[in-house]
C-alpha positions as CSV (number, residue, x, y, z in Angstrom):
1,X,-107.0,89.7,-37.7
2,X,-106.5,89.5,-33.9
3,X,-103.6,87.6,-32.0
4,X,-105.9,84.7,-30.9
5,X,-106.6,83.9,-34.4
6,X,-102.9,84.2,-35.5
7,X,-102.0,81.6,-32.9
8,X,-104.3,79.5,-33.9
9,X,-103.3,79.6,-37.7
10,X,-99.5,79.2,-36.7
11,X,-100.7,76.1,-34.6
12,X,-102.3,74.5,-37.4
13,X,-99.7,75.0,-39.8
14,X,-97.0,73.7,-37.4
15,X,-99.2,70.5,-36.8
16,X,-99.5,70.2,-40.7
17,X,-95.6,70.7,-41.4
18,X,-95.4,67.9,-38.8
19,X,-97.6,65.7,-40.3
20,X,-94.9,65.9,-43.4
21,X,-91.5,65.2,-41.4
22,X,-91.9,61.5,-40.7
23,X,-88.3,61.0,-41.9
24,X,-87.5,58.4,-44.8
25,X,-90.5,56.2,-45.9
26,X,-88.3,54.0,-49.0
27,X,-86.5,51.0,-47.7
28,X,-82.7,52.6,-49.1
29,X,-83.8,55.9,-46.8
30,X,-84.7,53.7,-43.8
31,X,-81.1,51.7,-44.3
32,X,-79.4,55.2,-44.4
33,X,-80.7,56.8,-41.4
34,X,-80.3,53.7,-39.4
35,X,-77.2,54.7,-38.3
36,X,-78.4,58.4,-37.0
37,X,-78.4,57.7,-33.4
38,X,-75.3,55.8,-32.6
39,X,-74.2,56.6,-28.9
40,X,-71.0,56.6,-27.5
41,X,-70.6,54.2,-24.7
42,X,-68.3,56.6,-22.1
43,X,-69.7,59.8,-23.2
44,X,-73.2,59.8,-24.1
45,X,-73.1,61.4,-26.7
46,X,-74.7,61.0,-30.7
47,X,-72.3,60.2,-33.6
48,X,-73.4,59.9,-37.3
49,X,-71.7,57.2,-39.0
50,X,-72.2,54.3,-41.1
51,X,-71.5,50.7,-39.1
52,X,-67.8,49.8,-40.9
53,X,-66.5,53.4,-39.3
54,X,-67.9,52.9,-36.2
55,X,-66.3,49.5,-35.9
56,X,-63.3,51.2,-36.9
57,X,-63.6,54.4,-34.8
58,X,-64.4,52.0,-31.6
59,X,-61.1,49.7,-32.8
60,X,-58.9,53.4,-33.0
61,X,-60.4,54.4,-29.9
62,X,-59.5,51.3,-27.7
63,X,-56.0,51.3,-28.8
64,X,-55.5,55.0,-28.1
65,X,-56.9,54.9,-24.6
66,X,-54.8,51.8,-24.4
67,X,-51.5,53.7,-24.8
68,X,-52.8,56.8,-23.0
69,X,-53.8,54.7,-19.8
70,X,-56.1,57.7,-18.3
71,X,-57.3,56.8,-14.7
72,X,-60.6,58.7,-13.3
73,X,-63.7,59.8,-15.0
74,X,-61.3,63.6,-15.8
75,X,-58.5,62.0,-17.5
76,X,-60.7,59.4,-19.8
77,X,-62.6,62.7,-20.8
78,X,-59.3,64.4,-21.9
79,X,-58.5,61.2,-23.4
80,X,-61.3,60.4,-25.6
81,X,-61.1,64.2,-26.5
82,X,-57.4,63.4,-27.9
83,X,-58.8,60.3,-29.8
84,X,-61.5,61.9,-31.4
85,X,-58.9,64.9,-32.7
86,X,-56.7,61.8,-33.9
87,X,-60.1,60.5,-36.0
88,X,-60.5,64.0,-37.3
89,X,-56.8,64.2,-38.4
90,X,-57.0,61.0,-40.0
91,X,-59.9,62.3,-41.8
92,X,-58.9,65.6,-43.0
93,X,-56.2,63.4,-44.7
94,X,-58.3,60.9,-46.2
95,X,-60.7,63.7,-47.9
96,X,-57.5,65.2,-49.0
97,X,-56.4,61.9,-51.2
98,X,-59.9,61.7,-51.9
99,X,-59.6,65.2,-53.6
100,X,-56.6,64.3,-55.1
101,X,-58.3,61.1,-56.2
102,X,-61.6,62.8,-58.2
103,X,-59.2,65.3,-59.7
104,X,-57.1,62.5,-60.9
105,X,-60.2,61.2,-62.8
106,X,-61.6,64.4,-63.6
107,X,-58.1,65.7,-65.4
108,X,-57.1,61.9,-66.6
109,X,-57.1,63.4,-70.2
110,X,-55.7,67.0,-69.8
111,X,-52.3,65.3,-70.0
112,X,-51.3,63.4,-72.4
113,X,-47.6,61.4,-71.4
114,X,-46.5,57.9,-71.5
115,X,-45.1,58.0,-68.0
116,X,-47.9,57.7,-65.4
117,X,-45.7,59.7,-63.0
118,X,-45.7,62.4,-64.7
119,X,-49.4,61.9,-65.6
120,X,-50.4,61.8,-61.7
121,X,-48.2,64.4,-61.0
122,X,-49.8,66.8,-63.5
123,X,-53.3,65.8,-62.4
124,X,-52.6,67.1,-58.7
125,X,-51.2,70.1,-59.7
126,X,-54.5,70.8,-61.5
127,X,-56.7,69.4,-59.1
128,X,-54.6,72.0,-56.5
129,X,-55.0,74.7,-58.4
130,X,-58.5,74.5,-59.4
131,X,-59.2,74.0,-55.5
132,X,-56.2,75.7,-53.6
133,X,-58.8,77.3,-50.9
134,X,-60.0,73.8,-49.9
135,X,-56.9,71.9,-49.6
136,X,-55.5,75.5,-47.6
137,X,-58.8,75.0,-45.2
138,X,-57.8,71.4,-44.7
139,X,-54.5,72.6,-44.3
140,X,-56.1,75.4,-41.1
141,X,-58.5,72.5,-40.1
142,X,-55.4,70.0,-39.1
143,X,-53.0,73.1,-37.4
144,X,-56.1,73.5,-35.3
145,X,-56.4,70.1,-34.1
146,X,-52.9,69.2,-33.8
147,X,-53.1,72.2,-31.3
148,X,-56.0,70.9,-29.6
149,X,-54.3,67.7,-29.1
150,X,-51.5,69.3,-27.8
151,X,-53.5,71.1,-24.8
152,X,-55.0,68.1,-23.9
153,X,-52.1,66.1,-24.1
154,X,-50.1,68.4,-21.6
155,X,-53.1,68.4,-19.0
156,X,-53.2,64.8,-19.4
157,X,-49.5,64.3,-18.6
158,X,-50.1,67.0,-16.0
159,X,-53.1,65.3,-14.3
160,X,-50.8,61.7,-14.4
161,X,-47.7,63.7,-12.8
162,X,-49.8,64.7,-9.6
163,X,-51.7,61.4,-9.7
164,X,-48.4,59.7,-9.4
165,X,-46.5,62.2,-7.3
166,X,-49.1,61.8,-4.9
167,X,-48.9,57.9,-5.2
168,X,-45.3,58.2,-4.7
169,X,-45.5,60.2,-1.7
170,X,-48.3,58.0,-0.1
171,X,-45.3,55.3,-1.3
172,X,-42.7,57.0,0.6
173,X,-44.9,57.2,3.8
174,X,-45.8,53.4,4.1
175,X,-41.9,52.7,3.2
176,X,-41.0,55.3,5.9
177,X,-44.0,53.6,8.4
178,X,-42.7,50.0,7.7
179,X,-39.4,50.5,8.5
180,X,-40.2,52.2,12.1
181,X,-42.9,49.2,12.5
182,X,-39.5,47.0,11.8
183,X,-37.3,48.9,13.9
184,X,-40.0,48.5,16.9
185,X,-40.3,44.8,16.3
186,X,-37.0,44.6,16.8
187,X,-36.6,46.5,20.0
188,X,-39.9,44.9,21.4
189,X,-38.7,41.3,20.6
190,X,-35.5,41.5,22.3
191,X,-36.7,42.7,25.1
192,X,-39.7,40.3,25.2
193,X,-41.8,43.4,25.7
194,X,-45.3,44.7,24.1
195,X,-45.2,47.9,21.9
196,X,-47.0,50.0,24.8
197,X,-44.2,48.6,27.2
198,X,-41.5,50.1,25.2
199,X,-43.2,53.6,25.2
200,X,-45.3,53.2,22.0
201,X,-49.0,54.6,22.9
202,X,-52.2,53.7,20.9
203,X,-53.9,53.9,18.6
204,X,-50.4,52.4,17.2
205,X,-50.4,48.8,18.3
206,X,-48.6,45.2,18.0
207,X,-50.4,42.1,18.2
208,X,-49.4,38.7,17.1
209,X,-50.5,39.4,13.5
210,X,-50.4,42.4,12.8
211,X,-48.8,46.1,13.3
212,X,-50.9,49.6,13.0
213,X,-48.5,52.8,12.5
214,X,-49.0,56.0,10.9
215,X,-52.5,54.9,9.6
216,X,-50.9,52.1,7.8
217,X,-51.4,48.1,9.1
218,X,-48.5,45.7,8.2
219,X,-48.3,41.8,8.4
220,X,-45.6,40.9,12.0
221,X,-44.9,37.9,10.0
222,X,-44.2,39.1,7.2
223,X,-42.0,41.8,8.7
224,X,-40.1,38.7,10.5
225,X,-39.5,36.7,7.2
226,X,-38.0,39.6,5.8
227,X,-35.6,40.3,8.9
228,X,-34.8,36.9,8.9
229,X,-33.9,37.1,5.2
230,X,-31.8,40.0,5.2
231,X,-30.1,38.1,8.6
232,X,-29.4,34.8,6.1
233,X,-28.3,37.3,3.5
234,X,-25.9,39.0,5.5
235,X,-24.2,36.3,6.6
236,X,-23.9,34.4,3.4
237,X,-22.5,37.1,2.1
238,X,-19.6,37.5,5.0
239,X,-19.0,33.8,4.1
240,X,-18.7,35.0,0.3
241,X,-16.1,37.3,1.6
242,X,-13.7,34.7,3.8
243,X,-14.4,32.5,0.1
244,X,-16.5,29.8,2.0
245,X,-13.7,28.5,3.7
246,X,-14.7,25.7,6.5
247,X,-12.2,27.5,8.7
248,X,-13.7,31.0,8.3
249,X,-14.1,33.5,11.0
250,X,-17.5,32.2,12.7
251,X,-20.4,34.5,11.9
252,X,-21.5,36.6,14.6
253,X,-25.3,37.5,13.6
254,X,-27.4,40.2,15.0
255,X,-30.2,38.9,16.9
256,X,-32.9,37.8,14.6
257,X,-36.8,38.7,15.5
């Protein structure tokens, strides 16, 4: 037989194997596979699962992200990686009471006691021993996820500790930028001068509204209200000091912007 006919063979009995995997025909097999191609909504991808678990995967999964508060498309992976490894956990542990549970019922008459302690306790042991190399796989199953968690855990915290050392620093710059802004407000006030006529150059500038330093823009009025504050708190509290009295030692304020 040459290769041409070969081919052709193989062809036709792929396209006959085909013709046999429609997937379930019977109503129950429909209702079943109905759930096949569930897809997550932040990752794309397919889970298998009947509706009540994904309603209660998707409930688990907002409260985790919830407490974990990851911030960028990185951190939300590494999150939902750590709640999916939570779900497994949970898992492993509920087919382990399940195990424990069909043993119960398949050794209910092994024992024969009053107390039902005892009777429960005597149908784990059995169910144990008859299946020791399961429950020691669950066992490996969960020491490998717990460690899986934990890497992800400490490149999540690592990821939020430069996010918000880097937050802090730009922090630390605009608190640093404001209070030169302030200081120059001050100086440019009293001498009822501009910004450029007290020797700052642009692109740094001081209009009526507003003032632009280091790359950062701040409100002139809101500057001045909060001189003026700290001025009004100043001296209330040098009249704290003399105890309010109506002949205390006049106030001498610095002059307000």
């Amino acid at each position: 037989m040459s290769y041409p006919d070969l081919a052709e063979r193989q062809y036709e009995a792929n396209r006959l194997n085909a013709r046999k995997s429609t997937g379930p025909r019977t109503e129950a097999g429909k209702n079943a596979a109905k759930f096949n191609a569930r897809r997550h909504g932040l990752t794309g991808q397919f889970y298998c699962m009947s509706e009540n678990d994904e309603i209660a995967y998707k409930a688990f999964e907002a409260s985790i992200l919830t407490s974990l508060r990851p911030e960028g498309a990185y951190e939300t992976q590494l999150a939902i990686s750590i709640t999916q490894d939570q779900w497994r956990l949970n898992r492993s542990k509920a087919v382990e009471f399940n195990l424990y549970g069909k043993g119960h019922d398949r050794h209910a008459d092994d024992t024969d006691t009053d107390s039902p302690n005892i009777q429960t306790a005597a149908t784990m042991a059995q169910t144990y021993r008859e299946d020791d190399r399961t429950f020691a796989n669950i066992a490996l199953y969960e020491t490998r996820i717990h460690r899986m968690i934990a890497k992800n855990e400490k490149r999540l915290a690592e990821l939020r500790a430069e996010r918000e050392a880097a937050v802090e620093k730009i922090r630390q710059a605009e608190a640093a930028a404001r209070h030169e802004a302030e200081l120059l407000l001050r100086l440019a006030r009293m001498k009822s001068d501009t910004l450029a006529e007290v020797g700052l150059q642009s692109p740094e500038t001081l209009d009526a509204d507003r003032i632009e330093l280091n790359g950062f823009v701040f409100s002139a009025a809101a500057i001045t209200r909060d001189i003026n504050r700290r001025n009004l708190l100043e001296e209330a509290r040098f009249y704290d000091r003399q105890g309010w009295r109506p002949d205390a030692t006049i106030f001498q304020p610095r002059k307000a912007a």
